[in-house]
Backbone as a printed PyTorch tensor [residue, N CA C, xyz], in Angstrom:
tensor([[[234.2280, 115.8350, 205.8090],
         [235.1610, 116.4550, 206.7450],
         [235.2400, 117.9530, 206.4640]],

        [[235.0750, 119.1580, 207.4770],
         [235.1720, 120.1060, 207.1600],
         [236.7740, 120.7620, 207.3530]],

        [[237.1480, 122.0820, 206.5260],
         [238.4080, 122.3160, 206.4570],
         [238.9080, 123.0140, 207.5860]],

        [[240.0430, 122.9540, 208.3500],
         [240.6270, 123.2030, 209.2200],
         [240.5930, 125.2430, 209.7750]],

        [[240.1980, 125.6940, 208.4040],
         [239.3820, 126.9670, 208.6340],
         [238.0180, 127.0000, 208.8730]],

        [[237.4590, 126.3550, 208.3560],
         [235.8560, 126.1820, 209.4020],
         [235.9350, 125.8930, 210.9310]],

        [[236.6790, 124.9780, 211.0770],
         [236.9030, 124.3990, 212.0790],
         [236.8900, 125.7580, 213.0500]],

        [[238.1700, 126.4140, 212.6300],
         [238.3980, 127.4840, 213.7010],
         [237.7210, 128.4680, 213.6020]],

        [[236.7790, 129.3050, 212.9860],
         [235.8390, 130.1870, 212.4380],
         [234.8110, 129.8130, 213.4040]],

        [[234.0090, 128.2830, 213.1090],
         [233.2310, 127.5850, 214.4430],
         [233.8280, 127.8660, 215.8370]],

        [[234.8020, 127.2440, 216.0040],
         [235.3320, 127.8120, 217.5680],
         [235.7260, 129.4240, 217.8830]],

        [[235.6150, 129.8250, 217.1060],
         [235.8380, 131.2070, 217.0870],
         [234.6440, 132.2180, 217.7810]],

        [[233.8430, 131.5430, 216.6450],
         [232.5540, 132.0720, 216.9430],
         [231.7420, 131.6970, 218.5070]],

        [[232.0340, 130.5560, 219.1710],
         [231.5480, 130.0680, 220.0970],
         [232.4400, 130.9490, 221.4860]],

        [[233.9830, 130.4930, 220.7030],
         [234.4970, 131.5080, 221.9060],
         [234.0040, 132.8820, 222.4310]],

        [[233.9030, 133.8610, 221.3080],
         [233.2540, 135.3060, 221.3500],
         [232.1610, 135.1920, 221.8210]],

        [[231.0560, 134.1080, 221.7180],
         [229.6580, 134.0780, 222.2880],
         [229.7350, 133.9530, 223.8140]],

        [[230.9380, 132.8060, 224.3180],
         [231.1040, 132.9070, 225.5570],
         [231.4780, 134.1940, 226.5510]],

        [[232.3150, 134.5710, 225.6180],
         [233.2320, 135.9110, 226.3610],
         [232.1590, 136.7160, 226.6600]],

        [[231.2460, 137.4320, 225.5350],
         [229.9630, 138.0490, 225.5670],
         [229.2970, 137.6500, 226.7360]],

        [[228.9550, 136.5830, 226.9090],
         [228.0730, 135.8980, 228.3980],
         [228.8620, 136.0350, 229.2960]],

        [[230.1530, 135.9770, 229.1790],
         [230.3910, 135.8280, 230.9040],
         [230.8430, 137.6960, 231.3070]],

        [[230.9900, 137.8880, 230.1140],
         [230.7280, 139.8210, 230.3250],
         [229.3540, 140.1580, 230.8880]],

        [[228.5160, 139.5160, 230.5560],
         [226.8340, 140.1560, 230.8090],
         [226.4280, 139.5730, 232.3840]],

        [[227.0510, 138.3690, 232.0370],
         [227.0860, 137.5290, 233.7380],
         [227.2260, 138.1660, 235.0310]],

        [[228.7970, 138.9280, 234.4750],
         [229.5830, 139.0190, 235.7000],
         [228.6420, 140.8620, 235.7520]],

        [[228.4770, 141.4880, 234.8340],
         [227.5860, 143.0950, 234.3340],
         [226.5690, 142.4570, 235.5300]],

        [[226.0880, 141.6340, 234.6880],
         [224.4140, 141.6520, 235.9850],
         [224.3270, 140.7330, 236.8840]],

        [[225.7090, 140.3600, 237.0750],
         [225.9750, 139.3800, 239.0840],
         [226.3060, 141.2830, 239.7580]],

        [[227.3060, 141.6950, 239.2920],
         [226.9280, 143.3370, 239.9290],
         [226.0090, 144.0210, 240.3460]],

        [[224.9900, 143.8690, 239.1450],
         [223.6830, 144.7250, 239.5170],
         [223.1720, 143.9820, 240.5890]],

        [[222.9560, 142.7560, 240.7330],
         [222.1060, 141.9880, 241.2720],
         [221.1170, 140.9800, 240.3720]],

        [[220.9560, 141.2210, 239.1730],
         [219.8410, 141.0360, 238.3260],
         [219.9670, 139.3540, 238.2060]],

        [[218.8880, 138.7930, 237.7530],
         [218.6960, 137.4970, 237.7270],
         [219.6920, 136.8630, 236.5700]],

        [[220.6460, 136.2260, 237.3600],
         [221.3730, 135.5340, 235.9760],
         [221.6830, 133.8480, 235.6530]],

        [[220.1170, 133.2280, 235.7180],
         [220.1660, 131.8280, 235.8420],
         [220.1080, 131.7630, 234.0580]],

        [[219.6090, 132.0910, 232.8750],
         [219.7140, 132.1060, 231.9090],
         [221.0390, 132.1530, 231.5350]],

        [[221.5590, 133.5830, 231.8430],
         [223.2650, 133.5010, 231.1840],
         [224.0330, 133.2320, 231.3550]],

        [[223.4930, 132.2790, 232.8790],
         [225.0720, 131.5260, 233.5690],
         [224.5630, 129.8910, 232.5090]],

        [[223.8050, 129.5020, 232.4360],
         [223.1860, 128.7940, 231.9260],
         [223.5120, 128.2670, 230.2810]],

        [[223.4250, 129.8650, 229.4630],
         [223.5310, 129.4360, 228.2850],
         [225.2970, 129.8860, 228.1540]],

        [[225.7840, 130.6280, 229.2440],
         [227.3620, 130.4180, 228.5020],
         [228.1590, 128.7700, 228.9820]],

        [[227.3590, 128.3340, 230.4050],
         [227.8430, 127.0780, 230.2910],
         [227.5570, 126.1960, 229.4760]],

        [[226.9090, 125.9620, 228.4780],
         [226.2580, 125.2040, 227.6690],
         [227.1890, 125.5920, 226.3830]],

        [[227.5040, 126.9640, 226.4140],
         [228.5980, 127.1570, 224.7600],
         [230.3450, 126.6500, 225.2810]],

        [[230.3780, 126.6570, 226.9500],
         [231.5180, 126.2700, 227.2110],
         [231.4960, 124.4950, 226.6080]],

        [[230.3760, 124.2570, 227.1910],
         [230.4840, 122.6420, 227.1430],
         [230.5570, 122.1610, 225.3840]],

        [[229.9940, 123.3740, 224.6140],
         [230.0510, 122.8540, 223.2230],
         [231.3890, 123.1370, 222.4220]],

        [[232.3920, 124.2110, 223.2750],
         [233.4670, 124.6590, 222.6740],
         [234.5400, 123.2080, 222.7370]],

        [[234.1110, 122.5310, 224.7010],
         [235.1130, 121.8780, 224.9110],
         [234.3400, 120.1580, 223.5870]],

        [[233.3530, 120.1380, 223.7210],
         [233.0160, 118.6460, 222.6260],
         [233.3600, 118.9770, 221.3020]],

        [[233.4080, 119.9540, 220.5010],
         [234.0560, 120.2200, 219.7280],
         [235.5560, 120.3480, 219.3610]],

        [[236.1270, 120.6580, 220.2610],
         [237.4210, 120.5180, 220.5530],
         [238.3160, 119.0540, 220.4860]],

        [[237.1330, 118.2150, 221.3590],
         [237.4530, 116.8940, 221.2450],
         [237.1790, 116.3960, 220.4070]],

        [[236.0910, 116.4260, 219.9870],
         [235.5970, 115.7810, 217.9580],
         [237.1410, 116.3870, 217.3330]],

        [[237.4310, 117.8350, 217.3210],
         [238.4530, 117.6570, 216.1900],
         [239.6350, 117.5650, 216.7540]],

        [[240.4040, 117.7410, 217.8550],
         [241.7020, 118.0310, 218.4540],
         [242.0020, 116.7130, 219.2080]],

        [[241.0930, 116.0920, 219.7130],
         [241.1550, 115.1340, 220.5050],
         [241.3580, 115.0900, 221.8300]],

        [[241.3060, 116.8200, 222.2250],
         [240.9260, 117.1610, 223.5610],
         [240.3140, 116.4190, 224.4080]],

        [[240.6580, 116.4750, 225.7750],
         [239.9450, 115.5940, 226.7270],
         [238.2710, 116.3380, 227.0260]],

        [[237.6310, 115.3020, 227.0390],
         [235.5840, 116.0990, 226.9860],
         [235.2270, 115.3820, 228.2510]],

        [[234.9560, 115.5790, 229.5810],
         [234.5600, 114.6350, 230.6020],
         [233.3850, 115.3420, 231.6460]],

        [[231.8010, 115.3940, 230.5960],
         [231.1340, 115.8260, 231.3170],
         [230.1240, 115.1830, 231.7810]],

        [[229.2790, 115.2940, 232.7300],
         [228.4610, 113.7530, 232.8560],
         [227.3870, 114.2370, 232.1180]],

        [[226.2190, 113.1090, 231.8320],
         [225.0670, 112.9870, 230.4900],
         [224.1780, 114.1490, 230.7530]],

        [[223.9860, 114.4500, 231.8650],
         [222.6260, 115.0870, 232.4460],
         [223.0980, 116.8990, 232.2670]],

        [[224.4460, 117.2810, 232.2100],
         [225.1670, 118.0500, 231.3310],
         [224.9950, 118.3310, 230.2650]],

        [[225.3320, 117.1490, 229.5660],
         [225.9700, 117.3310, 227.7960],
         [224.2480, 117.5840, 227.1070]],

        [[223.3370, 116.8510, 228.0500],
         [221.8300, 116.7410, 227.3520],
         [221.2920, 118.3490, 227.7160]],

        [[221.6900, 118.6300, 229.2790],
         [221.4680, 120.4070, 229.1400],
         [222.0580, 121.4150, 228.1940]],

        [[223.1910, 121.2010, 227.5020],
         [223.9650, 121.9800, 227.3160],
         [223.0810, 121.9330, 225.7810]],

        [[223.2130, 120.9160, 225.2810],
         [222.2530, 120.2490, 224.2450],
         [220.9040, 121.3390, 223.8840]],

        [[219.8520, 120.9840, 225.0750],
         [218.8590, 121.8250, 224.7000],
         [219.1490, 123.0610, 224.5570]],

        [[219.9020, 123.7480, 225.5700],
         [219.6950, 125.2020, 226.0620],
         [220.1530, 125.5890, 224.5000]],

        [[221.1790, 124.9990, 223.6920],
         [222.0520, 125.4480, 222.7390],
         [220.5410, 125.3850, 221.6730]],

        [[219.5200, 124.4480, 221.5620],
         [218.6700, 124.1200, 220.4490],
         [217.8200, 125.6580, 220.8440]],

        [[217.5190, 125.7010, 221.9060],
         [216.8810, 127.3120, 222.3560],
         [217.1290, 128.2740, 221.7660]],

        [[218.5900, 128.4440, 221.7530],
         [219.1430, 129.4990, 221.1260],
         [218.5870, 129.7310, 219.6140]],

        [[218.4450, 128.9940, 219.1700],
         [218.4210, 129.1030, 217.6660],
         [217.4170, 129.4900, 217.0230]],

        [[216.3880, 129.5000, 218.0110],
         [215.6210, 130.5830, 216.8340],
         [215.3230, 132.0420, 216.8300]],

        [[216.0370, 132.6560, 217.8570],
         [216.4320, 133.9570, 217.5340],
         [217.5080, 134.0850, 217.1590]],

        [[218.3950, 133.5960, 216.9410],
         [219.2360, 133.7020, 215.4460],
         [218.7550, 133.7030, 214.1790]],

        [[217.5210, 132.5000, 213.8600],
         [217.0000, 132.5400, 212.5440],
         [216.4150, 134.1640, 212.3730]],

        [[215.6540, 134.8320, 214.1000],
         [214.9960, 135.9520, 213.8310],
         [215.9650, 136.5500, 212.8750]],

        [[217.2950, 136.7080, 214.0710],
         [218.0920, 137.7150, 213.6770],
         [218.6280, 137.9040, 212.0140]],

        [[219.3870, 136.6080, 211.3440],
         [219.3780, 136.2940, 210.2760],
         [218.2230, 136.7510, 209.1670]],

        [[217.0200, 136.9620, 209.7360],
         [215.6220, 137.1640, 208.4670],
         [216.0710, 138.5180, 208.7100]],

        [[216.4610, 139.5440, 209.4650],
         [216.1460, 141.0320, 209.5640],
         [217.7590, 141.4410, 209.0580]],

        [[218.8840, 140.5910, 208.9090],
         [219.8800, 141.2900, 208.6260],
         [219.5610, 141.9100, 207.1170]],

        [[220.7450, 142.5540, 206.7900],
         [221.0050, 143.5030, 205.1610],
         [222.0170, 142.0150, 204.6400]],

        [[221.3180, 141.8800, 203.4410],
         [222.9470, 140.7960, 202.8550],
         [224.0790, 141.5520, 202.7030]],

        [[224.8690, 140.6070, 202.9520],
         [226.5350, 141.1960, 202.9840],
         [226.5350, 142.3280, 204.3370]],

        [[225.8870, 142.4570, 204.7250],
         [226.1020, 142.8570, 206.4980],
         [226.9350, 142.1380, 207.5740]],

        [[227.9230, 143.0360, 208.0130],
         [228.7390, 142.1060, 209.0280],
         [228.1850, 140.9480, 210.1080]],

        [[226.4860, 141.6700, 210.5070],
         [225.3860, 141.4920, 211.6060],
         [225.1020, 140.4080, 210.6640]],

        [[225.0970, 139.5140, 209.3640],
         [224.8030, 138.3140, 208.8210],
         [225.5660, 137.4440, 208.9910]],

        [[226.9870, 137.6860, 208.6850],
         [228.0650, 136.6980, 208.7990],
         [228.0340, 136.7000, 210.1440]],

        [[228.4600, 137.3860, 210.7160],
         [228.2230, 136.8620, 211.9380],
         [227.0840, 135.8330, 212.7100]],

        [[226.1300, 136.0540, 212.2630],
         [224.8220, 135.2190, 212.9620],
         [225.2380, 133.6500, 212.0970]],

        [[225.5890, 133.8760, 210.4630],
         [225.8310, 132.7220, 210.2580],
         [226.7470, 131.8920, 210.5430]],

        [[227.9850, 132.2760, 210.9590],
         [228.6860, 131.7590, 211.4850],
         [228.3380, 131.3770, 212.7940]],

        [[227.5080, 131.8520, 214.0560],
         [227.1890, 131.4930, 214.7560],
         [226.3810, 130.6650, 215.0880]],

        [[225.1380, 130.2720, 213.7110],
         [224.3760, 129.3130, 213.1130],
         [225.4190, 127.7300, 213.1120]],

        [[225.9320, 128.0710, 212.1610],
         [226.7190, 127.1350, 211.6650],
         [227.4420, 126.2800, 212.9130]],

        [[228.1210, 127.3240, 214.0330],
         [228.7130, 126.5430, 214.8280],
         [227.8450, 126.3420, 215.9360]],

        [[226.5270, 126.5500, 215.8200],
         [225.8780, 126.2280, 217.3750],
         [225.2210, 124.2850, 216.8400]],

        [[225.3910, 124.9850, 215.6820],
         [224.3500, 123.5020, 214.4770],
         [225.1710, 121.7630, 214.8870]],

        [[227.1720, 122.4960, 214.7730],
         [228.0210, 121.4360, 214.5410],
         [227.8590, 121.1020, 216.3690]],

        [[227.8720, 121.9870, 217.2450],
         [227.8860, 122.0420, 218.8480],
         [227.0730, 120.8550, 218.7780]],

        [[225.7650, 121.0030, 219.0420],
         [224.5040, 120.4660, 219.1120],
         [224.6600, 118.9280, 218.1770]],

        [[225.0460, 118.8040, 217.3560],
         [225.4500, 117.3080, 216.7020],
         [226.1250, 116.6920, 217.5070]],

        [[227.5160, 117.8870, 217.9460],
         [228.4530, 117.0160, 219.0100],
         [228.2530, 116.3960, 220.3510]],

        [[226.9860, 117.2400, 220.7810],
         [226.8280, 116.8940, 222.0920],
         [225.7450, 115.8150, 221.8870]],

        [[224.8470, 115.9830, 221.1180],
         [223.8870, 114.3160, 220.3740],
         [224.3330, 113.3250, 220.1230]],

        [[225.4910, 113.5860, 219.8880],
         [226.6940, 112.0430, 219.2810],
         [227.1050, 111.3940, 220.8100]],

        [[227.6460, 112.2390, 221.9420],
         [227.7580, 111.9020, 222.7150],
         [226.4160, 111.5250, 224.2660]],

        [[225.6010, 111.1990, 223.5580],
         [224.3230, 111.1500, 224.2910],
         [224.0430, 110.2030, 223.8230]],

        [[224.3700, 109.1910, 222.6930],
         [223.8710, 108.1300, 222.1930],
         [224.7110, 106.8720, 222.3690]]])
């Protein structure tokens, strides 16, 4: 069981990732620019904020499979430019904790939404 400060550090981190996307979303629904990726991958951190939520809070989670399995991959996508990012940080760099924390909670996301696919 992890401690009730991980817990929120994970959702923390997912929240800020969202906010970030739907900033860049709504930035390049303005321009015009193609935004099937970032509408894409912030719905996929929404869907992992809300299964997480329900794993620990007991929040209501009611998305159908063909969802939770998108939200699933797009989130496994993500991750290896994080590992990039992570190999090029400085240790003890804010730009580390951060990625690891964002590691960490895309890792617990992606379990949650696998648990509910089975």
């Amino acid at each position: 069981m992890m401690s009730s400060a991980d817990q929120e550090a994970s959702l923390n981190s997912l929240e800020s990732t969202y906010r970030k996307l739907s900033n860049a979303y709504e930035s390049m629904k303005g321009k015009g620019a193609n935004t099937t990726l970032v509408k894409k991958r912030r719905d996929a951190i929404m869907a992992a904020i809300d299964s997480l939520r329900s794993d620990w809070y007991g929040n209501n989670f009611s998305y159908e499979r063909d969802v939770i399995a998108t939200s699933q991959q797009t989130l496994e996508d993500i991750l290896p430019s994080i590992h990039k990012q992570l190999a090029k940080a400085e240790d003890g760099s804010p730009q580390l904790t951060l990625n690891e924390r964002r590691l960490t909670a895309l890792n617990l996301a992606i379990e949650s939404l696998k648990n509910r696919l089975e």
